[in-house]
C-alpha positions as CSV (number, residue, x, y, z in Angstrom):
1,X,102.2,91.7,-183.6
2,X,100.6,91.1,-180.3
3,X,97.0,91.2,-180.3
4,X,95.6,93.9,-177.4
5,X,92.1,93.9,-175.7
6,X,91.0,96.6,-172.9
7,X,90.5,94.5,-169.9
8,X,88.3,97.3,-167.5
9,X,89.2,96.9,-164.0
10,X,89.2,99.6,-160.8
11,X,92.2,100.5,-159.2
12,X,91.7,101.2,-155.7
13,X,91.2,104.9,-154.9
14,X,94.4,105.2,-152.7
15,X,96.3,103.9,-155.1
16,X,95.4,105.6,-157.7
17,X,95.6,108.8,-155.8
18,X,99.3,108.0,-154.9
19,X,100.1,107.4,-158.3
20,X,98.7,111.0,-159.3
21,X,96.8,109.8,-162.5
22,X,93.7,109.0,-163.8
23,X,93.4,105.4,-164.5
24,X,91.6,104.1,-168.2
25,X,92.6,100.5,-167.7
26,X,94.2,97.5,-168.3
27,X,95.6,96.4,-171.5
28,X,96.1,92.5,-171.8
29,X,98.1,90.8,-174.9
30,X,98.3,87.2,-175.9
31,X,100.8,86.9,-173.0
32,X,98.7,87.8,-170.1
33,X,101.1,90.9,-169.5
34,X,99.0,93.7,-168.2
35,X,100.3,97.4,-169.3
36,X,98.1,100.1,-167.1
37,X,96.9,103.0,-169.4
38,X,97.3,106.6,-167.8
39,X,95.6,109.7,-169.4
40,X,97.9,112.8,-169.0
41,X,96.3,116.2,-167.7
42,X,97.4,119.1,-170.7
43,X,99.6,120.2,-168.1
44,X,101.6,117.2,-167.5
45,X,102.4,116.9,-171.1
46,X,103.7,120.4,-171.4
47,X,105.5,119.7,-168.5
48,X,107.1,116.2,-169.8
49,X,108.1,118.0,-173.0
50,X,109.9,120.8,-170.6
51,X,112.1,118.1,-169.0
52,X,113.1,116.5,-172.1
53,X,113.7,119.2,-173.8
54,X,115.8,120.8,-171.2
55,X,117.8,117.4,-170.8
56,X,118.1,117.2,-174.6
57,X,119.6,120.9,-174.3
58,X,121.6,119.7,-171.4
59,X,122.9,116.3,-172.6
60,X,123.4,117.8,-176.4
61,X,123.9,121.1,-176.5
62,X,126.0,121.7,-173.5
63,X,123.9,123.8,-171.5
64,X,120.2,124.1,-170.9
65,X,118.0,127.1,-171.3
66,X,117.3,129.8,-168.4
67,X,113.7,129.4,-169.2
68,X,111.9,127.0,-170.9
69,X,108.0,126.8,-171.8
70,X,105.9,124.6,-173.9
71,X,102.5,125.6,-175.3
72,X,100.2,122.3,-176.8
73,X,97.9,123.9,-179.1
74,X,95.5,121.3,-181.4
75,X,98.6,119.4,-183.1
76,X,101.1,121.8,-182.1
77,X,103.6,121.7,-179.6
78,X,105.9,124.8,-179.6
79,X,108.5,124.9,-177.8
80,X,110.0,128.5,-176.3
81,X,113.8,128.3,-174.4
82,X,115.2,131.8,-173.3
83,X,118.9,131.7,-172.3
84,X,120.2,129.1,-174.7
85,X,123.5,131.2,-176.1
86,X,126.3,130.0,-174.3
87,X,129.0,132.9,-173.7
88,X,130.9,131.5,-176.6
89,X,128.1,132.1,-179.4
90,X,127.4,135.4,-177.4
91,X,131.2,136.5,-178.6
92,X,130.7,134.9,-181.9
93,X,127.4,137.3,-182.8
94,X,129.1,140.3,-181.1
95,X,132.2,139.6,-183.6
96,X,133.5,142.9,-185.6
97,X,131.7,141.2,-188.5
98,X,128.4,140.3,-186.6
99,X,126.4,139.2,-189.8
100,X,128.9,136.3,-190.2
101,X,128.9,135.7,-186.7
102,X,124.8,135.2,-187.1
103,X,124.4,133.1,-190.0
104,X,127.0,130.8,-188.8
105,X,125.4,130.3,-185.2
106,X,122.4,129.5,-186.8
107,X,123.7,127.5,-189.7
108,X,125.9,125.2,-186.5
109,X,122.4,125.4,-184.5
110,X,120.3,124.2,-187.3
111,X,122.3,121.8,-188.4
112,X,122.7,120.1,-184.4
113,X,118.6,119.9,-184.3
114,X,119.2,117.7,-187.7
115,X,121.5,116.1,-186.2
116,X,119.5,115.1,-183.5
117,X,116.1,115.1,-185.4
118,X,115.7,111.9,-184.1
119,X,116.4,111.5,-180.7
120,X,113.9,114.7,-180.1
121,X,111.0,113.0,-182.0
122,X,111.1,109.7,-180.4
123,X,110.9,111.8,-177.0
124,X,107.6,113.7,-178.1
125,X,106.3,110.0,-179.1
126,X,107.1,108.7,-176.0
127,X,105.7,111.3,-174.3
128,X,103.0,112.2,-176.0
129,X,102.4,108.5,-177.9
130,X,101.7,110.7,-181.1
131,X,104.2,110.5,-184.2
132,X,106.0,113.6,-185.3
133,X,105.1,115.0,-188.5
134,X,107.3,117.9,-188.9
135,X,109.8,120.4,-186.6
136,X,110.8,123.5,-187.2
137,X,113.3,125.1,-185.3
138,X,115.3,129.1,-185.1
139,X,117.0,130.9,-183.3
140,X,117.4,134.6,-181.8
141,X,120.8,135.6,-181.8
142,X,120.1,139.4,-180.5
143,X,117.6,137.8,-177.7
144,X,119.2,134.2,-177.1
145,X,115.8,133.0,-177.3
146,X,115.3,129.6,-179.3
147,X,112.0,127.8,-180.5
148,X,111.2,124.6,-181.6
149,X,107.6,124.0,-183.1
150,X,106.5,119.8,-183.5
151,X,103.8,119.4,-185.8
152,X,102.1,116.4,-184.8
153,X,99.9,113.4,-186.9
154,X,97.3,114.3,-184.6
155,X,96.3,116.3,-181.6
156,X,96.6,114.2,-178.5
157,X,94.1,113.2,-176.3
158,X,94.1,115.0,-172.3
159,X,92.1,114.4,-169.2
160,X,91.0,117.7,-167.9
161,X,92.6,118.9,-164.5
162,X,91.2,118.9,-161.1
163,X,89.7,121.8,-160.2
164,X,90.5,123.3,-156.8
């Protein structure tokens, strides 16, 4: 296991500015590589999470949402998609025995975000460099409207935004 030290060091203004972040640092191992250490605004997290949720959606699913939303509250991230029923599940809940259609969309949906348990909780790491504890997920099938709620190990840490 490499051994890391904060090295502190300024980045010039202009670049730092064209880069859009707030710079922390320099992180030097054993090998001399450098790794510069960003802070995300609350904003650009939620906004991160968005995008790879909707290309999880995309990439896995099919389809992405209409509208997708993503609320970081203390260790919680919950995730709210609107327009995920593709016209096919839309049939399936409409069916002349709409109960079964229900609990088999959501027993197929379910059982794809276990599927892909995984892959969505090494993208919330990444993004937010936080482990995933626990995700819950469900489904609307009268509204279409999906959410997925990541309990985190820990509530992450966020620059505040600029003002004005």
């Amino acid at each position: 296991m490499a051994i890391l030290k904060l090295v502190r060091h300024a980045l010039p203004l202009d670049l730092s500015e064209r880069l859009g972040c707030c710079y922390l640092g320099f992180l030097a191992d054993k090998c001399n590589k450098l790794k510069v250490l960003i802070m995300r605004t609350q904003g650009e997290i939620e906004a991160a999470i968005c995008e790879g949720v909707g290309r999880f959606q995309r990439e896995y699913m099919g389809r992405g949402p209409k509208d997708i939303h993503t609320y970081l509250i203390g260790d919680l991230l919950v995730v709210r998609l609107r327009g995920t029923l593709t016209l096919a599940e839309q049939q399936l809940v409409q069916t002349f025995q709409p109960e079964k259609g229900r609990t088999l969309l959501k027993q197929v949906r379910t059982q794809l975000m276990e599927t892909a348990r995984q892959t969505l909780e090494a993208m919330i790491l990444e993004i937010t460099e936080i482990k995933v504890v626990s995700l819950h997920h469900d489904i609307s099938t009268i509204t279409g409207e999906e959410v997925i709620i990541f309990t985190l190990a820990e509530s992450p840490v966020f620059r505040e935004a600029k003002r004005g």
